[in-house]
KOLKOLFI-851895 format. One record per residue (C-alpha): x, y, z; residue in three letters. Coordinates in steps of 0.5 Angstrom, whole numbers, plus 500, padded with zeros to 3 digits. Layout:
> X, Y, Z, ALA
...
END
This chain:
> 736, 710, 677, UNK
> 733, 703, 680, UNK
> 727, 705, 684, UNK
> 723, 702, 690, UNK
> 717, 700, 687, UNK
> 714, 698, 694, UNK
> 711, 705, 695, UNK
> 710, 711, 691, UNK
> 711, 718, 696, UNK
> 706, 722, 694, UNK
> 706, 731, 698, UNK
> 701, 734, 698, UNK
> 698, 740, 701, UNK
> 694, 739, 708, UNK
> 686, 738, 706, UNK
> 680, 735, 710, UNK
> 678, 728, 708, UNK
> 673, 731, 704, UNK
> 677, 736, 701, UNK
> 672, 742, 704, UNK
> 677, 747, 708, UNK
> 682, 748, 703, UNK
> 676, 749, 698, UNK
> 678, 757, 695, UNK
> 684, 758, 699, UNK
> 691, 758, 695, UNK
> 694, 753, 692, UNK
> 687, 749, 693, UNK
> 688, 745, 687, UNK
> 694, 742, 688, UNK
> 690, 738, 694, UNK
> 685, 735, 689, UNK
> 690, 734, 684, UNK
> 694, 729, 688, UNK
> 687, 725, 691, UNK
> 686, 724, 683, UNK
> 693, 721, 682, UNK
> 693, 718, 688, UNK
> 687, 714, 687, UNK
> 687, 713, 680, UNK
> 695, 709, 683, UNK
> 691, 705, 688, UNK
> 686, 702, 683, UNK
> 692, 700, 679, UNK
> 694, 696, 685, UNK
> 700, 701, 686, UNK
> 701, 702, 693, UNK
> 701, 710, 696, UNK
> 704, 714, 701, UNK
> 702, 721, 703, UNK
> 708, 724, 706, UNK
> 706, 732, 710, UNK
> 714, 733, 711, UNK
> 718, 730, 706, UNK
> 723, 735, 709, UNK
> 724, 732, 714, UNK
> 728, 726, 710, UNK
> 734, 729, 712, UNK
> 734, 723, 717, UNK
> 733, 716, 716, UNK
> 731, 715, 722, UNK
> 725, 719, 720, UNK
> 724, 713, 713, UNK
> 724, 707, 717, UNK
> 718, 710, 721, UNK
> 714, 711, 716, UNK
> 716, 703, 715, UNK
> 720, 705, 709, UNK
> 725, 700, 706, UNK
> 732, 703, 705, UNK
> 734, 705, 697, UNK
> 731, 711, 693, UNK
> 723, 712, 691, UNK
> 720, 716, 686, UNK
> 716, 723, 689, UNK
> 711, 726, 686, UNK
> 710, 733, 689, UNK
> 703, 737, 688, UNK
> 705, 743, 690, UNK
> 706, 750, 688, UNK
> 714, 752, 687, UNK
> 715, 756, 693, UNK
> 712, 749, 698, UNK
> 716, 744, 693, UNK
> 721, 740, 698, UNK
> 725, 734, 694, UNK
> 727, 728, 699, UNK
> 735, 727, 698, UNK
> 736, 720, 694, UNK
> 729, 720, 691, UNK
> 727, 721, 684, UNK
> 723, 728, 686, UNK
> 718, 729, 681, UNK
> 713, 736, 681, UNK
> 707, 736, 677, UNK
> 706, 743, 677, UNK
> 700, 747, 674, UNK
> 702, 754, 671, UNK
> 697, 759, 666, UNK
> 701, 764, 665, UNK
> 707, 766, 660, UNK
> 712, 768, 664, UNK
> 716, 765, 672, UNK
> 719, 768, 676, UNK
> 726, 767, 675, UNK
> 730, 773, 678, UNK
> 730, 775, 685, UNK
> 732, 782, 689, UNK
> 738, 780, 695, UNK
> 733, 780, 701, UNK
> 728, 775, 696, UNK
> 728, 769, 700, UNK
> 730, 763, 694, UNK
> 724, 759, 695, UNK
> 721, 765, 692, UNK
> 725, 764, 686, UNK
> 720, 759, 681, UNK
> 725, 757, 676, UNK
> 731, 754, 681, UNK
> 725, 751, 685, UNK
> 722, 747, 678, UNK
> 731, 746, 677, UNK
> 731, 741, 684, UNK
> 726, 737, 682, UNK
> 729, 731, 676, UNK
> 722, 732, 672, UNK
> 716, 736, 672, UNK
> 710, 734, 669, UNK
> 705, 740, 667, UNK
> 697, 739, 665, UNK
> 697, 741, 659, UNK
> 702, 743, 652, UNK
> 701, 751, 654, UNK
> 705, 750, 661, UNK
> 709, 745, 656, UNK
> 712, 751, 653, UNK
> 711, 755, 657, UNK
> 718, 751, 662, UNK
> 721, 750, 656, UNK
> 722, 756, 654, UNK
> 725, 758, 661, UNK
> 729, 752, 660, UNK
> 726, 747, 665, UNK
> 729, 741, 663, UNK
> 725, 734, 663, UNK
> 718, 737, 662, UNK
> 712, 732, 661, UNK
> 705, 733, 661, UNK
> 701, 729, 664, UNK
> 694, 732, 667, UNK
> 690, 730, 672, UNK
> 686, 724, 671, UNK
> 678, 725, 670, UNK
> 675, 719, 671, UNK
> 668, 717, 665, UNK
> 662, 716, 667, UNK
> 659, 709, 662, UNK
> 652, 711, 665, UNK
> 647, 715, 661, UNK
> 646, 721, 662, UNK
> 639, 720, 665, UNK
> 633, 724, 667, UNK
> 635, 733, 667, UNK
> 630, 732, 674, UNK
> 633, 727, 677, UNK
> 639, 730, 677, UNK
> 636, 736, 680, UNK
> 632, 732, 684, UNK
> 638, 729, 687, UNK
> 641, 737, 689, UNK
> 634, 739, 691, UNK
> 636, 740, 698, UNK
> 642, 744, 697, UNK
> 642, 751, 699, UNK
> 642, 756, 694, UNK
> 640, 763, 694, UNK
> 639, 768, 688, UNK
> 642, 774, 685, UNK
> 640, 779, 691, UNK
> 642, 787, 691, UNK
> 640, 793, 694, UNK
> 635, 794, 688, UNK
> 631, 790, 692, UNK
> 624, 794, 694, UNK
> 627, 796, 702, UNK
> 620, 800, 703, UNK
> 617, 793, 707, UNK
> 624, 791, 710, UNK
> 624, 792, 717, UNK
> 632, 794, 718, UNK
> 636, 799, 714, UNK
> 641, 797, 709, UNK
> 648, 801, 711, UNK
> 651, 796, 714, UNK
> 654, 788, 712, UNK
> 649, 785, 717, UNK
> 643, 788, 715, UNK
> 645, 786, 707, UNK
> 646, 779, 709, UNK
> 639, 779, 713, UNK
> 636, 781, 706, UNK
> 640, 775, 702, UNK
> 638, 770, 707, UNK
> 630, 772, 706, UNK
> 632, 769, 699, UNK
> 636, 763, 701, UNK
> 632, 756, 699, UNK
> 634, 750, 698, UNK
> 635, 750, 690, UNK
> 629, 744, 689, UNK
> 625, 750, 691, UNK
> 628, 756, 686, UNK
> 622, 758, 682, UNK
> 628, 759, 675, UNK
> 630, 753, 676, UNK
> 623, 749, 677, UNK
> 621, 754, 670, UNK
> 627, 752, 667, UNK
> 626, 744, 667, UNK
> 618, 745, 666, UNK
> 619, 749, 660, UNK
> 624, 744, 658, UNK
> 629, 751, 657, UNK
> 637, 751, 657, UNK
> 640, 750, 664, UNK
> 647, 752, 664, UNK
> 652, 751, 669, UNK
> 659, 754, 672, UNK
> 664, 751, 677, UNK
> 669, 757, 680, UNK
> 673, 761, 685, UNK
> 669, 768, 686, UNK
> 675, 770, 689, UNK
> 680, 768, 683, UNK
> 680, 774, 679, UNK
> 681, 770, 673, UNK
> 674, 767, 672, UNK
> 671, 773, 669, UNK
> 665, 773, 673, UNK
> 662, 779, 672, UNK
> 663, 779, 665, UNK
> 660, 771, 665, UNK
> 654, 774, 669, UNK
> 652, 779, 665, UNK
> 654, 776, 658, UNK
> 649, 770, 660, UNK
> 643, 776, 662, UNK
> 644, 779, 655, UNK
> 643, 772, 651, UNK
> 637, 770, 656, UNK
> 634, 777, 657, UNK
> 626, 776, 656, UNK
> 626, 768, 656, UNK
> 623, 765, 662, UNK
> 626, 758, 662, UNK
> 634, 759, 662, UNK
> 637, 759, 668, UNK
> 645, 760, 671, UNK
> 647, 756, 677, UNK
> 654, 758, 679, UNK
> 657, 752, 685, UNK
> 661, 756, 688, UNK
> 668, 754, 690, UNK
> 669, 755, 697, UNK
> 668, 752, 704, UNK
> 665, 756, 708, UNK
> 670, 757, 713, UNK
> 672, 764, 711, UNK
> 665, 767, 710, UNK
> 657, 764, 707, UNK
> 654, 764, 702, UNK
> 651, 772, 704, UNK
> 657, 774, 705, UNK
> 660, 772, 698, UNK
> 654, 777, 696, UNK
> 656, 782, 699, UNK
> 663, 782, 699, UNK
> 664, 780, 692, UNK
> 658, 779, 687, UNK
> 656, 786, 690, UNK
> 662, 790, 688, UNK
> 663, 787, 681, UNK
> 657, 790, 679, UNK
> 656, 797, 683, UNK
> 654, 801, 689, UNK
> 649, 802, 690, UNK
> 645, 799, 685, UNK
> 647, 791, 683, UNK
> 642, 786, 680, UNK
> 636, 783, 683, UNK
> 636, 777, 678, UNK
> 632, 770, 680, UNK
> 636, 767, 673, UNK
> 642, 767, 676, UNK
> 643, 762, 683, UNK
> 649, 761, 687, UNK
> 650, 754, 691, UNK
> 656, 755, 696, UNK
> 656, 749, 700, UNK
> 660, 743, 700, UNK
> 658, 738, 694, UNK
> 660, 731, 694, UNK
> 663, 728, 688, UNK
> 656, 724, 686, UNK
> 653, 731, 687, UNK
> 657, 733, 683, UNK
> 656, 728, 678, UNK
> 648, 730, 678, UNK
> 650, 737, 678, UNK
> 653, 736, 671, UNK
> 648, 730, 668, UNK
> 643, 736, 670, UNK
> 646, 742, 666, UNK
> 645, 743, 659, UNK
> 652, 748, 658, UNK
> 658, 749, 662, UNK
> 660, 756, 662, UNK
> 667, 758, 662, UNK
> 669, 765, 661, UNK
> 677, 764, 664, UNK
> 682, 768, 662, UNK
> 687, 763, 664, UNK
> 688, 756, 666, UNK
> 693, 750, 668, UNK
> 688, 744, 666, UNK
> 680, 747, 669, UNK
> 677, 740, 672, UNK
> 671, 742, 673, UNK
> 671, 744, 665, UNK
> 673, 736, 664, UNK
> 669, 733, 669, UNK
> 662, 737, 666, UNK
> 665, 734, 659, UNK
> 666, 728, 661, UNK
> 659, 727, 664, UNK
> 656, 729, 656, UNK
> 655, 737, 659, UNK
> 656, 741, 652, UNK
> 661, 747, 653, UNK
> 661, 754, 652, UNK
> 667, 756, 652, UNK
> 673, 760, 651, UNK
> 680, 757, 648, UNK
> 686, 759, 651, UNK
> 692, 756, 655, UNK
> 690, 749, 658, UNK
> 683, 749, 654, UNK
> 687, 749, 647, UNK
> 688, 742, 648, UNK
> 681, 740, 649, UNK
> 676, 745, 647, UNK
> 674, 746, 639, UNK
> 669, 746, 635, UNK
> 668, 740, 635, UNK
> 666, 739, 642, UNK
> 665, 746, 644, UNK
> 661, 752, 643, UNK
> 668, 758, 643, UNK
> 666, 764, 646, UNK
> 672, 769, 641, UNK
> 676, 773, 645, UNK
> 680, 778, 645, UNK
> 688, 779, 646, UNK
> 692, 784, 651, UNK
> 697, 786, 653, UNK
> 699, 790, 660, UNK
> 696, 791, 667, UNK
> 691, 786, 669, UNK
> 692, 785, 677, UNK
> 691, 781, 682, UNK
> 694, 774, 679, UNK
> 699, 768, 680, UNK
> 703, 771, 675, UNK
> 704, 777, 677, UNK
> 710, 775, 681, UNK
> 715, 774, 675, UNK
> 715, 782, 675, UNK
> 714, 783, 667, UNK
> 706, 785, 663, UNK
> 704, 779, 659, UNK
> 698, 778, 654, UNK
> 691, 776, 656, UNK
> 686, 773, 652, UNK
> 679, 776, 655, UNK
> 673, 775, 653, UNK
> 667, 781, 654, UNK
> 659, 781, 656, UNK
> 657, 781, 649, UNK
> 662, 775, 645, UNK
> 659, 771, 652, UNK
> 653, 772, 650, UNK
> 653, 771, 642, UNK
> 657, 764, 645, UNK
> 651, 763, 650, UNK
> 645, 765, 644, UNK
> 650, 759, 639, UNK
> 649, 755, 644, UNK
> 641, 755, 647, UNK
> 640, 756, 639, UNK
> 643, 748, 637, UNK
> 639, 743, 635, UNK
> 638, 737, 639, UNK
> 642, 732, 634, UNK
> 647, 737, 634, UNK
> 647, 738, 642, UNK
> 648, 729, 641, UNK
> 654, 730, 637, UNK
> 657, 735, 641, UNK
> 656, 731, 647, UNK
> 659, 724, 644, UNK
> 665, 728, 642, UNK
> 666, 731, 649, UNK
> 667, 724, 652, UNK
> 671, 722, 646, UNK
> 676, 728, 647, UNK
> 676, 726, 656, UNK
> 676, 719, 655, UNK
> 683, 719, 650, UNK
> 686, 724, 653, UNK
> 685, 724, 661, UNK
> 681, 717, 663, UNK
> 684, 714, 669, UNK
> 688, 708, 665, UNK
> 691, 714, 659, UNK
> 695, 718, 666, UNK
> 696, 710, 669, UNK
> 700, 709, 663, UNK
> 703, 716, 662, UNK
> 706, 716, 668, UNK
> 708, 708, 668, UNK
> 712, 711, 662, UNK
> 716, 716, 665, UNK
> 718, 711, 671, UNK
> 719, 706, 666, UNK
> 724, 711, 663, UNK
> 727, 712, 670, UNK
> 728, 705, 672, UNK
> 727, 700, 666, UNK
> 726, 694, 670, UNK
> 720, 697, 673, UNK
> 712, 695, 670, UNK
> 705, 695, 670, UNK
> 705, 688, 674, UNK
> 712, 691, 679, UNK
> 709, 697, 681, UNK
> 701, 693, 684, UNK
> 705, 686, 686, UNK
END
């Protein structure tokens, strides 16, 4: 097929500027996996379109609004299979991400087709997936024209610098702890039987995270700060047993710290309300936890923010069950922040011993609900790993010595720089059109 190489179309969800209001809703993902590729596109000189309705390519009319030249056009697609919309005549590629062994490949008469994973991947002429699980995942369900390219990760050259300017940097964030009814309620002025009152004690703990008394200790006392970056509603995360396993490995230790930056944007609920509808019920009622070691960030960060989050944490935490590339994981890596890390799915391709500190796992197989793949309508294993192998991982971890801690982090870079740095996708991606077009090149693509 012979390309256009003025363009590159690109669909992707509908997301803010800033990515902030899809942030924790479904398929969020999706939006920043696209803003990666895209820019990573236009620093190689390619010029990008952002298609919303590639539906609507039914008619010419709507290509020559768009300024588009006749003939046909490669078409990138981050989109969940449901939302996936090829454009007639183009070279429709799906970069889809998948964590589970199974996709949906049978529907009852009154599904609707779109419901149908295996015939929407079938539209497309290629997919490309994140990582080698998804890999043979599609291939198994006889997915033709599989490739894996992930979603770039861009390298930091610079050092990683001083741990208190990073936080100093994060200094007005708003932050509150770990809060719980085993509070003291004798002092407090309402009762605590309703939503409102619990987010009126949550919010006398609030504080911009420069003023957090454990994290002020920690970077003191020189003691391990330990980051995570996740969906509190994502049931794959695993994050009461992230919590409880870093409270048993630090119990006792004045200057170790957790700080989870929560994925979410605000729209749906604050920070208070995560509190109470989520972190509340994974640890019980009445009784949770009133913990000053582990702090919640839930406002939005930008990438230098984030930047600063990673270069000021000692250890990544991630205790996921499953996942189709895990950015947040790659981009702590790629700022030198050591893992602490199961090994499964997407993380198989990256995590080691090398540039990690694995958490064991054990594997099951049976009813886990409440997860994207549970639309293909069989059980399938999990790898999952409880408070206690957490928490030998994390006392591992805070046990290195510092040359170890230096080897670990050069590693972590290596490991992102060869496999997800911007140029390594560029070039992946320029020879999977140049397999489609032989005539297209580095310098056909930018002229």
């Amino acid at each position: 097929m012979q390309l256009n190489t003025d363009r590159l179309l690109i669909s992707r969800p509908s997301i803010a500027p800033q990515g902030t209001e899809a942030l924790g809703q479904t398929h969020y993902s999706y939006g920043f996996a696209a803003h990666k590729f895209q820019r990573m596109l236009e620093q190689n000189g390619v010029r990008v379109l952002t298609v919303a309705h590639p539906e609507q390519f039914k008619t010419e009319a709507f290509a020559r609004s768009l300024g588009l030249k006749e003939g046909a056009y490669a078409h990138l697609m981050f989109r969940s299979t449901e939302s996936i919309r090829p454009i007639p005549g183009a070279y429709n590629v799906a970069h889809f991400a998948w964590e589970f062994p199974y996709l949906k490949a049978y529907a009852s008469p009154d599904e609707p087709i779109i419901e149908l994973q295996t015939h929407m991947l079938n539209l497309c002429d290629e997919v490309w997936v994140c990582c080698t699980y998804t890999s043979r995942v599609l291939e198994e369900h006889g997915i033709p024209n599989v490739h894996v390219i992930p979603s770039p990760i861009e390298v930091s050259n610079a050092d990683r610098g001083s741990k208190d300017l990073a936080w100093e940097q994060l200094g007005n964030a708003e932050s509150i702890h770990l809060v719980s009814f085993s509070t003291n309620f004798q002092s407090l002025p309402f009762e605590l039987d309703r939503e409102e009152d619990y987010v009126k004690l949550a919010r006398t703990h609030s504080r911009p995270l420069g003023r957090q008394p454990r994290l002020q200790g920690a970077l003191k006392k020189g003691g391990p700060v330990v980051v995570s970056v996740l969906n509190p509603y994502d049931k794959r995360k695993n994050l009461a047993n992230l919590i409880e396993g870093f409270l048993l490995a630090t119990a006792g230790r004045e200057d170790a710290v957790l700080v989870i930056k929560l994925a979410t944007s605000g729209v749906v609920e604050l920070p208070e309300g995560y509190l109470y509808h989520q972190i509340r019920l994974l640890f019980g009622r009445p009784h949770c936890l009133d913990e000053d070691r582990v702090i919640f960030v839930g406002g939005y960060l930008s990438d230098d923010d984030m930047a600063a989050l990673y270069r000021g944490a000692d250890f990544y935490l991630c205790t996921s069950i499953a996942e189709g590339q895990n950015l947040p994981l790659l981009e702590a890596m790629a700022h030198g922040c050591v893992p602490i890390s199961v090994r499964n799915t997407a993380m198989m391709d990256y995590i080691s011993e090398e540039t990690a500190v694995v958490i064991a796992e054990s594997r099951y197989k049976g009813v886990f609900s409440g997860l994207a793949g549970d639309v293909s309508g069989k059980t399938f294993p999990i790898s999952l790993c409880d408070r206690y192998q957490i928490a030998e991982a994390v006392e591992r971890a805070t046990s290195l010595p510092p040359e170890a801690m230096v080897q670990m982090r050069a590693a972590c870079r290596a490991t992102v720089e060869q496999g997800y740095a911007p140029d390594v996708v560029f070039q992946r991606v320029l020879d999977r059109l140049q397999a489609v077009d032989g005539a297209i090149t580095r310098e056909a693509l930018s002229a």
